[in-house]
C-alpha positions as MATLAB code, in Angstrom:
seq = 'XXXXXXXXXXXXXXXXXXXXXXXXXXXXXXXXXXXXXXXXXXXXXXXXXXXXXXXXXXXXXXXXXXXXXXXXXXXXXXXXXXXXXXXXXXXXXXXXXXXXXXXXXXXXXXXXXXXXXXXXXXXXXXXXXXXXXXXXXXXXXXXXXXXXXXXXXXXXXXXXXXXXXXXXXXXXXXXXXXXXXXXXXXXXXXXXXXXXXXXXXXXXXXXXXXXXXXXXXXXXXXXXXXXXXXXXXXXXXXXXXXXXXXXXXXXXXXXXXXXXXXXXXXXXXXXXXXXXXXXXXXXXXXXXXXXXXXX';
ca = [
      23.460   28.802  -86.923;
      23.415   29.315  -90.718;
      20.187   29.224  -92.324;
      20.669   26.237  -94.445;
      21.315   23.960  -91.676;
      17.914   24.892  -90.134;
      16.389   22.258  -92.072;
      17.291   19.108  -89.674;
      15.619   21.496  -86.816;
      12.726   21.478  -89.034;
      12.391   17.478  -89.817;
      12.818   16.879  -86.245;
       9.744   19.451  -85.230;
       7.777   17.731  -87.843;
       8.795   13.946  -87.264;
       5.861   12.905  -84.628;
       3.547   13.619  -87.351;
       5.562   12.061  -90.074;
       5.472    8.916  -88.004;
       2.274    9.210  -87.289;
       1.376    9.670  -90.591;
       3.640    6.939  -92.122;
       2.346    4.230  -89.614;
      -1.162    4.755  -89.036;
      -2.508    6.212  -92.040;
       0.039    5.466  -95.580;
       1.571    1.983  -94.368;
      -2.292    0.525  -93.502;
      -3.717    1.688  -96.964;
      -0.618    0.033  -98.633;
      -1.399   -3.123  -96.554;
      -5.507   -2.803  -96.700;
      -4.695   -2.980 -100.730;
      -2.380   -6.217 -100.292;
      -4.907   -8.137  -98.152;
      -7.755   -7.031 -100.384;
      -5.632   -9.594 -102.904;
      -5.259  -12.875 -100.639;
      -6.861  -14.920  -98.281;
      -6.092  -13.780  -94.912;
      -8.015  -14.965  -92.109;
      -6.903  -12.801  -89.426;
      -4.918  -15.446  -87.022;
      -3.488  -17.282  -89.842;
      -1.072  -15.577  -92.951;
      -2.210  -14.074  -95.638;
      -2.393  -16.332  -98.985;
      -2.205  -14.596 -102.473;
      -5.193  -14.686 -104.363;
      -5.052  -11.980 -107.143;
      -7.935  -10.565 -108.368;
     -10.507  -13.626 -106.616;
     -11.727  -11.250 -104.048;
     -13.137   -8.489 -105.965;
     -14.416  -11.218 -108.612;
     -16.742  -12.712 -105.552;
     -17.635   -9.075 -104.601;
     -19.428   -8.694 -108.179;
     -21.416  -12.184 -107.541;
     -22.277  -11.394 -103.764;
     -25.997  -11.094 -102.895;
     -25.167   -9.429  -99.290;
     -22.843   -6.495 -101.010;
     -25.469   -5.883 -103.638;
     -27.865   -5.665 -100.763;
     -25.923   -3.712  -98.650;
     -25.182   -1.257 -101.246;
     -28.885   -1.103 -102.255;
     -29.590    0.017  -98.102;
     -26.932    2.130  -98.014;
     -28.061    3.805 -101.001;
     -31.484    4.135  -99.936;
     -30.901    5.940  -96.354;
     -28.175    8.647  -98.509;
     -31.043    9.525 -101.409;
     -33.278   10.121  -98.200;
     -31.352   10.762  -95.408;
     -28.962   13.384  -96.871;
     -31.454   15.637  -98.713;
     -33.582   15.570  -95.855;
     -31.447   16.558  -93.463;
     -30.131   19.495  -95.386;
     -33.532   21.050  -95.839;
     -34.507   20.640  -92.450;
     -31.123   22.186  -90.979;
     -31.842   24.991  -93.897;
     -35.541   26.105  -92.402;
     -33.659   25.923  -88.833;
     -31.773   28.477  -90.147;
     -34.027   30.890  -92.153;
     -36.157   30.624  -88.978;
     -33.421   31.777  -86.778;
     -32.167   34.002  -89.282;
     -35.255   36.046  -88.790;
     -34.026   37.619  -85.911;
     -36.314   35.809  -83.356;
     -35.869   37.136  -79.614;
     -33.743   34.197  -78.029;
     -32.062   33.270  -81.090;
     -29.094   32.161  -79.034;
     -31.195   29.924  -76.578;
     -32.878   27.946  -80.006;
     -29.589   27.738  -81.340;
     -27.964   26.006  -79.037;
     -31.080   23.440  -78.177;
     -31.367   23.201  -81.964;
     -27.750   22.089  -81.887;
     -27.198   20.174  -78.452;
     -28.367   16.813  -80.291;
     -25.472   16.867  -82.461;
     -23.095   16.397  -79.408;
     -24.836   14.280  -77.342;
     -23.405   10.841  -77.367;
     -23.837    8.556  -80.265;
     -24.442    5.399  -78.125;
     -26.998    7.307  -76.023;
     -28.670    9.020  -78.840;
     -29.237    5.061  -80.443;
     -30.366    4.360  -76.802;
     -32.957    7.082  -76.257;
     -34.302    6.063  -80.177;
     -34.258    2.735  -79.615;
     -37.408    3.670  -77.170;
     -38.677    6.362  -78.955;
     -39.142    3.638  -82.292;
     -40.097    0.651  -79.363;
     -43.179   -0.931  -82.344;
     -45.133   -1.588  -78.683;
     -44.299    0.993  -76.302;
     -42.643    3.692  -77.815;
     -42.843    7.238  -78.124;
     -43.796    7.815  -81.704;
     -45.883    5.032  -81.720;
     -47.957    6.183  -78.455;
     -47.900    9.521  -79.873;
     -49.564    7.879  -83.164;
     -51.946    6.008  -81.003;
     -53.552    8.509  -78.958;
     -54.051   11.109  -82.584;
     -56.557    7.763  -83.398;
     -54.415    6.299  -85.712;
     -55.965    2.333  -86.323;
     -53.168   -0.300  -84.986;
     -53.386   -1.702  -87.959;
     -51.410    1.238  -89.468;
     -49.087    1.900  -86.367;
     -45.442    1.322  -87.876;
     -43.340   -1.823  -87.156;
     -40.210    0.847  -86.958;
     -37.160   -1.657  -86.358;
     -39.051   -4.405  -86.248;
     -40.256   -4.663  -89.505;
     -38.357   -4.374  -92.761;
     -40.686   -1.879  -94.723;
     -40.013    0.190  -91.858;
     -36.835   -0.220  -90.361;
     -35.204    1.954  -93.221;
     -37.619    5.095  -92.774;
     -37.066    4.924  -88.762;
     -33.214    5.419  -89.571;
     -34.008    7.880  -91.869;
     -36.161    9.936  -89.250;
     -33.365    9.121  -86.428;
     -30.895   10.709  -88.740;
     -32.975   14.337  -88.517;
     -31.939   14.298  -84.747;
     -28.531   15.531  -86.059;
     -29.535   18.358  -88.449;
     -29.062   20.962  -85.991;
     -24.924   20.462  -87.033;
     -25.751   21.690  -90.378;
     -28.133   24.492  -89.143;
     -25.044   26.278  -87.556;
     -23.646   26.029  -90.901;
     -26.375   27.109  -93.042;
     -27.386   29.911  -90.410;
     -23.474   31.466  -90.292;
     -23.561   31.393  -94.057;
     -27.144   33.575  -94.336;
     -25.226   35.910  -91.859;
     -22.971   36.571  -94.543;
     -25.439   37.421  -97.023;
     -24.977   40.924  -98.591;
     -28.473   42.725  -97.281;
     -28.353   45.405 -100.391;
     -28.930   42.209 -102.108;
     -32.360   41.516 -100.636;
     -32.837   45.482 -100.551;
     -32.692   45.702 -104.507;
     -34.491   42.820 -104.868;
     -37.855   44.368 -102.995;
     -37.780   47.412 -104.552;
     -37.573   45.520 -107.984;
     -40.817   43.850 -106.850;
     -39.210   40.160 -105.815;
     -41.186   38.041 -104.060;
     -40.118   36.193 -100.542;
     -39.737   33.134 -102.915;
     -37.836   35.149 -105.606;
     -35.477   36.038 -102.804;
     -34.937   32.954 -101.585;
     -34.416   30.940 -104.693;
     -32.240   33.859 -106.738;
     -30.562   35.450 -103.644;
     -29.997   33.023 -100.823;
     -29.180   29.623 -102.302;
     -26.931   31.029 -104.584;
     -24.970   32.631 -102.237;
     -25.504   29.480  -99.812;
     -24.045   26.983 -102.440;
     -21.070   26.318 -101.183;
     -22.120   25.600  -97.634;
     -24.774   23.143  -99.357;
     -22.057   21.565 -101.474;
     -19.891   21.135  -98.529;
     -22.826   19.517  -96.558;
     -23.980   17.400  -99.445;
     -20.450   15.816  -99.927;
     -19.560   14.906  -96.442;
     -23.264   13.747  -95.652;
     -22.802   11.206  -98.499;
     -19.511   10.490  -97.154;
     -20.602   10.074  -94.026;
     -23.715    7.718  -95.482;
     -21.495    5.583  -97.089;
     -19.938    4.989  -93.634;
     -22.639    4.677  -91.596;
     -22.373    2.048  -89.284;
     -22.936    2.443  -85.261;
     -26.417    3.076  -85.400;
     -27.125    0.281  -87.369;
     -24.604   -1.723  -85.095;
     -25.942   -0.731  -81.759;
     -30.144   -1.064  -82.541;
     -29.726   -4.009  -84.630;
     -27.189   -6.015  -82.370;
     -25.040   -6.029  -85.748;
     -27.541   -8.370  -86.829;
     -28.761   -6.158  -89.817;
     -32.469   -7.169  -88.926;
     -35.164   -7.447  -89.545;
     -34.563   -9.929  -92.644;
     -30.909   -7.631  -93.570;
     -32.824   -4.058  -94.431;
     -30.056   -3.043  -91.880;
     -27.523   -4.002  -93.477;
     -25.674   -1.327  -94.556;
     -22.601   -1.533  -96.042;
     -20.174   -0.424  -93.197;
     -22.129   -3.089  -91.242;
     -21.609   -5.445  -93.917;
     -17.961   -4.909  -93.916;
     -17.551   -5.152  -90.200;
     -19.372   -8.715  -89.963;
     -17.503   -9.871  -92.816;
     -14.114   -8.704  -91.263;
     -14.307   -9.519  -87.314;
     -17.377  -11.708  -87.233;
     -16.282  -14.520  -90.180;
     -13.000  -13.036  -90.072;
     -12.498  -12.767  -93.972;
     -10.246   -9.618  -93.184;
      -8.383   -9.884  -97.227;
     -12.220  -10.053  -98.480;
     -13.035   -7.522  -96.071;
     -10.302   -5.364  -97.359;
     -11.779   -5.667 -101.085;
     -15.144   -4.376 -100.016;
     -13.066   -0.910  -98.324;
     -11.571   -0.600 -101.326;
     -14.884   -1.139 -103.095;
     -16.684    1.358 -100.600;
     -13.770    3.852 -101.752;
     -14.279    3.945 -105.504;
     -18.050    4.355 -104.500;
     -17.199    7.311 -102.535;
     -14.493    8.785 -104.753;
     -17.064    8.399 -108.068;
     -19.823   10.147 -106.010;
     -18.150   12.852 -104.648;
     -16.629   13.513 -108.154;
     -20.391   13.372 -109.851;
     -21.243   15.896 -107.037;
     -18.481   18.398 -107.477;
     -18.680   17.832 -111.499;
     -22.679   19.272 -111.239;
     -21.316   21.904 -108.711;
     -19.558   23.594 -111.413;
     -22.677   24.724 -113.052;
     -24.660   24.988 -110.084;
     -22.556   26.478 -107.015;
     -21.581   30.297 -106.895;
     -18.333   31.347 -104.932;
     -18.428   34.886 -104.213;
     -15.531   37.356 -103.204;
];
């Protein structure tokens, strides 16, 4: 066969994934876009609205709202669970005698389950019989300072916020493979020249760590901005107590199969995208001064 009609063998290799990609990824943006400018109430057709949509999103209490919570759990949650998955890894980077049995118990809450996980923590953050709040109890902490947890709505962000920390051992593999990779004449030259283990740390290793931090920093906000089962499954999709549940992805999902707005709906994805798309830009923006790529 001549080589230039190889390239039909070639299109026809590649067409399941052309398909794929043409029907379930490009054809249901182009449609999420059209609905996000009509009416469409899921069992009835679509009526044109224009711009209407995104107009109600500005005036919306719940979307503020939602955006507010989901705000709130990525300026905590994310920052959080980067610095605890970074001391799981300096401490295992040490060289500690079963490094490979921590590692992998460190990690093994990352994989379990997601419905389980919100299962197990919905006892563990139980206001009356819980874990953490026995635990709390019995160091002689007064009742009258025991947390609410998911019951009450000072307290129901914080106990997400703590439930997210389960997870951190994902970014410890990370953060541990990258401090593997760390030049050791580095840290040599930098004790003989008198550097400190703090020097070391904040000259040497986050430096040379940066882009492993920028990569976890951008897909934990991502993933933020999505976050949605947990919520879901310990809340009922309720967004109690009194909405400081509601996070955004929630918010979408009631609006969409629970009132069945699915052209509003599609306004707030888009909405949720140009969040997403302007933060991740502001974040790799700052990383140009702040991250260091090494050869």
């Amino acid at each position: 066969m001549r080589q230039d009609n190889r390239w039909p063998i070639g299109i026809a290799f590649c067409l399941p994934l052309i398909v794929g990609l043409a029907s379930l990824t490009i054809y249901p943006i182009i449609a999420s876009l059209y609905y996000s400018l009509t009416d469409y109430p899921i069992f009835g057709r679509p009526v044109w609205l224009g711009l209407a949509n995104y107009r109600e999103l500005v005036t919306d209490p719940r979307v503020w709202l939602s955006l507010w919570n989901t705000a709130y759990f990525a300026i905590f949650a994310v920052p959080l669970g980067m610095f605890c998955g970074l001391m799981l890894a300096l401490l295992l980077n040490l060289k500690v005698k079963g490094l490979a049995f921590y590692r992998t118990m460190f990690f093994l809450p990352s994989i379990v389950p997601l419905i389980a996980a919100c299962a197990l923590w919905g006892q563990i953050l139980s206001p009356q019989r819980g874990l953490l709040n026995e635990f709390l109890r019995f160091m002689g902490l007064p009742e009258a300072w025991v947390p609410g947890w998911l019951a009450h709505e000072l307290w129901a962000k914080p106990a997400l916020v703590v439930m997210s920390l389960w997870g951190c051992g994902g970014g410890m593999v990370l953060y541990l493979a990258a401090l593997q990779d760390v030049p050791q004449e580095l840290y040599e030259s930098a004790s003989l020249d008198g550097a400190t283990a703090w020097h070391r740390l904040w000259h040497i290793t986050l430096p040379m760590i940066s882009p492993v931090l920028l990569f976890t920093l951008v897909m934990g906000l991502i993933g933020t901005m999505q976050y949605f089962a947990q919520a879901y499954v310990l809340t009922s999709g309720t967004g109690d107590p009194n909405d400081a549940t509601l996070f955004y992805a929630l918010n979408l999902f009631n609006t969409a199969f629970a009132e069945y707005r699915l052209g509003y709906a599609s306004a707030m994805a888009w909405l949720m995208f140009v969040v997403i798309f302007v933060a991740t830009l502001g974040v790799m923006k700052l990383s140009n001064r702040y991250v260091y790529y090494h050869s």
